[in-house]
Structures are given as structure tokens and as C-alpha cells.
C-alpha positions in Angstrom: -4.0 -11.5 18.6 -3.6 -9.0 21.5 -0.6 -7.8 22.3 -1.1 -6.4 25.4 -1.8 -9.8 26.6 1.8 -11.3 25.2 4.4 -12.8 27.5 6.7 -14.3 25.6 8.7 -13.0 22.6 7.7 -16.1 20.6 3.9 -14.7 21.1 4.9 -11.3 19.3 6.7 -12.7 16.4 3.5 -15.1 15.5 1.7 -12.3 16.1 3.7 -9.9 13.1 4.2 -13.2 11.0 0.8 -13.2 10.6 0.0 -9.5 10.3 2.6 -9.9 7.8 0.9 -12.5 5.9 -2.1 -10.4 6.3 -0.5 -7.6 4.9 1.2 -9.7 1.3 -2.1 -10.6 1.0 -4.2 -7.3 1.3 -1.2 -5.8 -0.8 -2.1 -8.4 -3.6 -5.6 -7.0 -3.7 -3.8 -3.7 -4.0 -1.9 -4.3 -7.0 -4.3 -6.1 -8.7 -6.2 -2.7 -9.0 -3.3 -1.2 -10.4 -3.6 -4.1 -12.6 -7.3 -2.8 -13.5 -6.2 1.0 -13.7 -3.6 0.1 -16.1 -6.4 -1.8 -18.5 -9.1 1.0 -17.7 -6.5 3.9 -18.4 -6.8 5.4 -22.2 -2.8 6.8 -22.1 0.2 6.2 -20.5 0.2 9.8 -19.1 -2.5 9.1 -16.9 -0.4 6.4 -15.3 1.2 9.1 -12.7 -1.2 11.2 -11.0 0.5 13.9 -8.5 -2.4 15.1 -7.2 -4.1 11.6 -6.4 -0.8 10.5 -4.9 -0.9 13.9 -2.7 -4.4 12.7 -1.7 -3.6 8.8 -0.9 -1.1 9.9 1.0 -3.2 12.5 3.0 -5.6 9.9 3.8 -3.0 7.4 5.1 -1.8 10.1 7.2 -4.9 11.2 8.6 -6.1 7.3 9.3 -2.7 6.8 11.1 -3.3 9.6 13.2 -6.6 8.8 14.2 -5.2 5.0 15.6 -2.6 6.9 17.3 -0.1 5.5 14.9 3.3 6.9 13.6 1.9 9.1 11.0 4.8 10.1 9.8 6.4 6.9 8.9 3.5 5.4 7.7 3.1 8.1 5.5 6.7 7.9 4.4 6.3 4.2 3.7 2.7 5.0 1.6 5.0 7.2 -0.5 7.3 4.5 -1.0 4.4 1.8 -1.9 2.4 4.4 -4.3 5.9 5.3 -6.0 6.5 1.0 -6.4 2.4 1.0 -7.4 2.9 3.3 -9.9 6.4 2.1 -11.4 3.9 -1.3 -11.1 1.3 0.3 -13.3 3.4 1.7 -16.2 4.7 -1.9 -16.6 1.4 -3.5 -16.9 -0.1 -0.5 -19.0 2.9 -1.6 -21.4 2.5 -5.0 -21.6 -1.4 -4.6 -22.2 -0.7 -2.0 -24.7 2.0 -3.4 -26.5 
């Protein structure tokens, strides 16, 4: 895949079809670690961490800026996926716990 080589809008969308199959499946690996954090975890407080948030975030940021990428809207969809992680992770911790 290299879109500066595309000629054809049929190119570009097989092209982000697969990124976005790519993507389901990386984001699979991603919450199956919230699946581990809510089994490693000792107390459902520990569940939302603002300050490890603050720092994923951060990171994101900082990657996306070094590719030259929208920072900001990556950013501002990182906050949206560790926000859905996290609503991801209380669920789990309570149906391990229960």
C-alpha cells in the first residue's frame, strides 16, 4: 500500500479497508489487555487512572507529531478510545468479580 502511487479512487478505499481491518484487529489486542488489567486489578478504584490516561494520551500525541500527523485529532480520538477502554474495563472487572 502506497498512496502516493494511487490513481484511482478504488485504489484508496482498498487501501483504508484494509488499514481498517488492520486497525479492528490491533484494537482487539488492545482490549484484551484491558481484559488482563481488569483480572490483575485488586479494586474497582483502580479501574480509572487520570494520571495514566494524561500519559497515554501524551504519548499518542507526541507519536502523531513525530509522523507529521494531526496531533490534535488523534489525540482527541485516543481520549475517546481510553474513555470506551476504561467504561470496557469496569464491565469486565465486574463480571470477573461478581
Amino acid at each position: 500500500m502506497d498512496p502516493e502511487s494511487y490513481t484511482t479512487m478504488a485504489e484508496v478505499r482498498a487501501g483504508v479497508d484494509e488499514i481498517d481491518r488492520r486497525l479492528v484487529a490491533l484494537l482487539d489486542q488492545r482490549f484484551a489487555h484491558m481484559r488482563a488489567a481488569a483480572r490483575i486489578k485488586p479494586e474497582r478504584a483502580a479501574v480509572r487512572d487520570e494520571a495514566r490516561k494524561a500519559e497515554v494520551i501524551e504519548n499518542v500525541r507526541a507519536e502523531a507529531e513525530r509522523l507529521g500527523a494531526p496531533a490534535d485529532v488523534i489525540a482527541d480520538l485516543w481520549d475517546r478510545l481510553v474513555e470506551a477502554s476504561i467504561a470496557y474495563e469496569m464491565t469486565e472487572f465486574d463480571r470477573l468479580k461478581a
